[in-house]
Structures are given as C-alpha cells and as structure tokens.
C-alpha positions in Angstrom: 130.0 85.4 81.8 127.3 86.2 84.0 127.5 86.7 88.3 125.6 83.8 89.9 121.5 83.7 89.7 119.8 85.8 92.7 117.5 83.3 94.6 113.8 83.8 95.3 114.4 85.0 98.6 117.5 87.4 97.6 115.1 89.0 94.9 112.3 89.1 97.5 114.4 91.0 100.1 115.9 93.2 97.3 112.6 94.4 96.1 111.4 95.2 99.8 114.0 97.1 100.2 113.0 99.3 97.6 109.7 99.5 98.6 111.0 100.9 102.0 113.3 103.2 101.0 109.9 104.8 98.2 108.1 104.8 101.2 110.1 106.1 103.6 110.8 109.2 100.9 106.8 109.4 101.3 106.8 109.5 105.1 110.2 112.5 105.0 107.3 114.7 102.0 104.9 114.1 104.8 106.6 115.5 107.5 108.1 118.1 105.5 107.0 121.8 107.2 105.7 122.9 104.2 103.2 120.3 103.4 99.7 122.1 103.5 96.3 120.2 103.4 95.8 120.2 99.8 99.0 118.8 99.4 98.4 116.0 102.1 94.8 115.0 100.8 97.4 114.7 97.1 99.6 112.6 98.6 96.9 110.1 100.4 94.9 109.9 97.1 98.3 108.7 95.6 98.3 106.0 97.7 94.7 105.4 96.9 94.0 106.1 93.2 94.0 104.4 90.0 97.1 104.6 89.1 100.3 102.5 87.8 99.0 99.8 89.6 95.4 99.1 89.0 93.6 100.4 92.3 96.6 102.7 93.9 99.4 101.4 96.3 96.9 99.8 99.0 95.1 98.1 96.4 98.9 96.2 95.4 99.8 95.3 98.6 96.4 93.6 98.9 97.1 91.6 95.7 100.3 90.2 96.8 98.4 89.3 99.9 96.4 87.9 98.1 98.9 86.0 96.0 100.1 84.4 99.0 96.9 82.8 100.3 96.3 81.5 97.0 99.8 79.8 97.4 99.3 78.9 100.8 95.6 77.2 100.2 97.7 75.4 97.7 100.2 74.1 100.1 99.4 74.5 103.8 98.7 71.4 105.9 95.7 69.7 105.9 94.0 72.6 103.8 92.3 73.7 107.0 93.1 77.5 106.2 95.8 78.2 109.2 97.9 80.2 106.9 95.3 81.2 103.8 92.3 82.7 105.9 94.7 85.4 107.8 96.1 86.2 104.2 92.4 86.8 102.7 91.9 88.7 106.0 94.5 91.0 105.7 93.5 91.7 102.2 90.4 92.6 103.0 91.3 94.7 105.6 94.0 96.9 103.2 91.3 97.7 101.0 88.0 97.6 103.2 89.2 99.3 106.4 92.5 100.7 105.3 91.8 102.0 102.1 88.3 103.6 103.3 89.9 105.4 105.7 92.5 106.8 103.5 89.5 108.4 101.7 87.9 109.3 104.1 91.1 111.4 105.4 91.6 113.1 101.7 88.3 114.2 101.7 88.3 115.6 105.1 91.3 117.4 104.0 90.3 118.9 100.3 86.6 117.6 99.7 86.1 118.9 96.1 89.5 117.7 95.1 90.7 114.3 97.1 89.5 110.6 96.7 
C-alpha cells in the first residue's frame, strides 16, 4: 500500500527546496577563503554553460519562466498579457541581462579559460 499522492503544489515546494539548499552549497564554495579567481570564473561558467541542462542553470530557470507564461497566456483573464508579458520579461532578462553578465564576470576573472 502506498502513502497518499503528493499534490502539485507539495511537489512544487519540495523541489524548491532542493534547488535552495544546491544553491545555497554554491553561495557557502563561494565564500569559501580559499576560492581563487580561476576557481570563481569555474564556478560562474557552471552556472552559465552547456551543461546537464541545455544552456546552464540560468538558461533553466528561464525555461520554467517561460513555461509559466505559456500557461498563463492560456488562462489569464481576458488574454490581455497581465500575467504572461512579466513572465516572457523575466525570461528574457535571465538570459539577456543576467546571463551576459555572468560572462562577462568569468572572463574578467580567467579570459583564456571562462565563458
């Protein structure tokens, strides 16, 4: 016999945790004494590269973003884009703005090796 079935929400508010808890592991390497600026410009490509998720960390958090304006053009009111437009914006923003800028800070930090 199985325990009851998680909800949406439940399984939404489990898998943030997670996420925080990785990514609070990344902010205590990043404060760490020890960390030089080879190692730093490492760490910010991590967040940045091609990796387990196509396009890096930034580049999955702009997906789900994503995701949710699609949803939300789907369902919102009157279609008029209140809720999907911020969405897209904020997408666009993680990998424009936010994702640039991580580049540009590896590079700054190891230029033959980062980004």
């Amino acid at each position: 016999m199985t325990g009851p079935r998680r909800t949406r929400i439940e399984r939404v508010r489990a898998s943030v945790g997670i996420a925080s808890l990785a990514l609070q592991q990344i902010e205590d390497d990043l404060r760490a004494d020890d960390v030089d600026q080879e190692e730093l410009a490492a760490i910010l490509g991590e967040l940045i590269e091609d990796t387990d998720p196509p396009g890096g960390f930034l580049a999955a958090v702009a997906q789900l973003l994503t995701a949710a304006a699609c949803r939300a053009e789907q369902i919102e009111p009157d279609r008029d884009g209140d809720a999907s437009c911020p969405l897209h914006e904020a997408a666009a923003l993680i990998t424009d703005d936010a994702g640039q800028r991580l580049i540009w800070s590896a590079r700054a930090l190891h230029p033959q090796g980062a980004g």
